[in-house]
N, C-alpha and C positions, 0 to 999 in steps of 0.2 A: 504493500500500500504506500510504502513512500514515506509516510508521517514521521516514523523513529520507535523508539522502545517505548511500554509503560511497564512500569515497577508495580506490584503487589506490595505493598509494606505492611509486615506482620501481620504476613500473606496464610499462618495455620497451615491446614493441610494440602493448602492449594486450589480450591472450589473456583474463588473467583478469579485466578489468574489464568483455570482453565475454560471458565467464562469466557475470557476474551481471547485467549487463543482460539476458541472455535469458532468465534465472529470474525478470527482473517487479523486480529492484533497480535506483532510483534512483542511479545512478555516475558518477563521473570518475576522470580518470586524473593524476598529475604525475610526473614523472621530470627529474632534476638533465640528464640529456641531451638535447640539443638534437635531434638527429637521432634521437632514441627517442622525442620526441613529434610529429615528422614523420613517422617510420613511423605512428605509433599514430591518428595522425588519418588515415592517409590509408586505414590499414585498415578503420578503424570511424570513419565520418564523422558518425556519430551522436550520438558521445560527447566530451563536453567532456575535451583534453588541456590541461594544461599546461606550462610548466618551471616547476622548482623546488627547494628544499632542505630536506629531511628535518630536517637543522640549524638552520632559521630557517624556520618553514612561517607565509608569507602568509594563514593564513587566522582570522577571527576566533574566539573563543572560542566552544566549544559549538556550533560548527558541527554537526558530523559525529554520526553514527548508528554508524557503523560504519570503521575502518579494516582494508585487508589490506594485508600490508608482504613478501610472499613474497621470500624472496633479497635485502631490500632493504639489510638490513646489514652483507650480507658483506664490502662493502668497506669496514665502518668499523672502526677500530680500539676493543676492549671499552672503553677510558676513556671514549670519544664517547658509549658508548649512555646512560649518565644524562641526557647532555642530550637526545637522541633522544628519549627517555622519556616526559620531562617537557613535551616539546614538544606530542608525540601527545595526552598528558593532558589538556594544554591544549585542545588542539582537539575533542573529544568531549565528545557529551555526556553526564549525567548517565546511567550505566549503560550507555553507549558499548560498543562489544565493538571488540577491535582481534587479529587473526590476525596473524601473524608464524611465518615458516620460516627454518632455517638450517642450517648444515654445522657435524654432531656434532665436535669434536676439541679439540685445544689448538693448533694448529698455525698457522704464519702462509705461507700456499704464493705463489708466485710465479711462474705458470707462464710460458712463452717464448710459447705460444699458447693459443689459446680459442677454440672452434667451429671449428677450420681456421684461424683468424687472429694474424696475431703480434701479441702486447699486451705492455705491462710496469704491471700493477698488482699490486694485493695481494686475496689473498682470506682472511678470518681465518674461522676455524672458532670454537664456544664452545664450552661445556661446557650443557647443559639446564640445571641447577640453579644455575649463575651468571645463565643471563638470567631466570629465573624471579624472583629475589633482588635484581635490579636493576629488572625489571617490579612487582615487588612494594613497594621502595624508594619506586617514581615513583606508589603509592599505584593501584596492577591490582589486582586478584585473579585468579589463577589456576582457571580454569575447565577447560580438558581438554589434556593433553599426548600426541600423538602421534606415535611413533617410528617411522622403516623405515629400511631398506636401501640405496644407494646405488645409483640408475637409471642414470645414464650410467656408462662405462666410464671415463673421465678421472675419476672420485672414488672410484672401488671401491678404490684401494690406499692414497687417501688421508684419506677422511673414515670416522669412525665413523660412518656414517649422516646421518639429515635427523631434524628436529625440527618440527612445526608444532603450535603453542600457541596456544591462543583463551584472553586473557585481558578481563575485565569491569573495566571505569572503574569505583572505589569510592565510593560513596557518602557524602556528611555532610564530605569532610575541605576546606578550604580549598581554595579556586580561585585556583589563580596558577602561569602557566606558569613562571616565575620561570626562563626560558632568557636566557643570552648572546648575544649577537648579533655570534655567532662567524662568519668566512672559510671557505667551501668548500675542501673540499680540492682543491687546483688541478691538481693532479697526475691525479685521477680524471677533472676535469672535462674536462684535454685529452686524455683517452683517449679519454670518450665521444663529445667533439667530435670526434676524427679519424673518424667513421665506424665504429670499429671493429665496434659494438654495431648496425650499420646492418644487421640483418636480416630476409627476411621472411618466417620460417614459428613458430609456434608451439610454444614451450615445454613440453615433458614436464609437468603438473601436476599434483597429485594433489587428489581433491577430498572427501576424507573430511570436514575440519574445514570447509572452503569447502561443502559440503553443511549443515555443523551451523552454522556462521553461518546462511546462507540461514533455515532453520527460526526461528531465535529472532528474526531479523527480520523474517520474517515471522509469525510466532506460531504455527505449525505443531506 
């Protein structure tokens, strides 16, 4: 197609990076878990997996065409996303589109378990109009916002809903990731190391804005 690569970031087992690959999108996948891109290669062997950090991304400037980051923030806490931000900016290129979803609320939850399994992490919800303000900060434009309901039963009492926002890399302003080359948070990382995220069926998606990426990169 022409257009360039899109990144999967804290891409899980792989669902939606095999999404677009069978829409005709050039993809890879990266995920900070180790056994998340051992599932995800072994599902779609197709597809370039790697490890990695959303926090400090290995990859050169202006790489990317497109990033999607579905769920990929929940576990960061809202100070982290500027540099998250700024990172992404970095790596895209000129008029780049980057998708991102997350859990509507203010809240910071804890749950005992996830999927049937017992974890001890954090899951932070945001408010819409603060990641928009912080997307907009790291120099995005906000391009379409999309709201619904809460799918699974485990977030009906706790999340206002989901969020998924397709925002465009701005044009003309200065190039410089200008990120710290801050430490993972270690704590997440032995979760996902213990297996816990080691599963193999696919994720609930929704693909309203993942449709509208699709068209613009392909020019449809």
């Amino acid at each position: 197609m022409g257009h360039g690569q899109v990144c999967d970031m804290g891409c899980g087992p792989g669902q939606i990076a095999r999404y677009l690959r069978d829409a005709g999108i050039e993809v890879r996948g990266l995920d900070l878990s180790p056994a998340m891109v051992k599932q995800a290669r072994q599902l779609n062997p197709e597809i370039r997996f790697q490890i990695g950090d959303m926090m400090k991304l290995d990859f050169p400037d202006q790489t990317l065409a497109g990033i999607v980051a579905c769920y990929s923030i929940v576990n960061s806490p809202e100070s982290s996303l500027p540099t998250v931000f700024r990172g992404l900016w970095g790596v895209l290129r000129p008029g780049g589109l980057l998708l991102i979803s997350f859990h509507i609320g203010n809240e910071i939850v804890h749950p005992d378990e996830f999927l049937g399994k017992p974890v001890a992490m954090k899951f932070f919800f945001f408010q819409p109009s603060a990641i928009s303000r912080k997307l907009e900060a790291a120099r995005f434009s906000i391009a379409e916002v999309v709201e619904r309901e809460p799918i699974l039963p485990m977030w009906s009492t706790r999340a206002g809903g989901h969020t998924f926002l397709l925002a465009r890399l701005k044009l003309g302003a200065q190039r410089s990731r200008d990120v710290p080359k801050s430490a993972s948070d270690s704590h997440f990382q032995y979760v996902c190391d213990s297996g816990v995220f080691d599963y193999k069926y696919c994720l609930i998606i929704d693909t309203i804005l993942l449709a509208r990426l699709l068209q613009i990169l392909i020019g449809t």
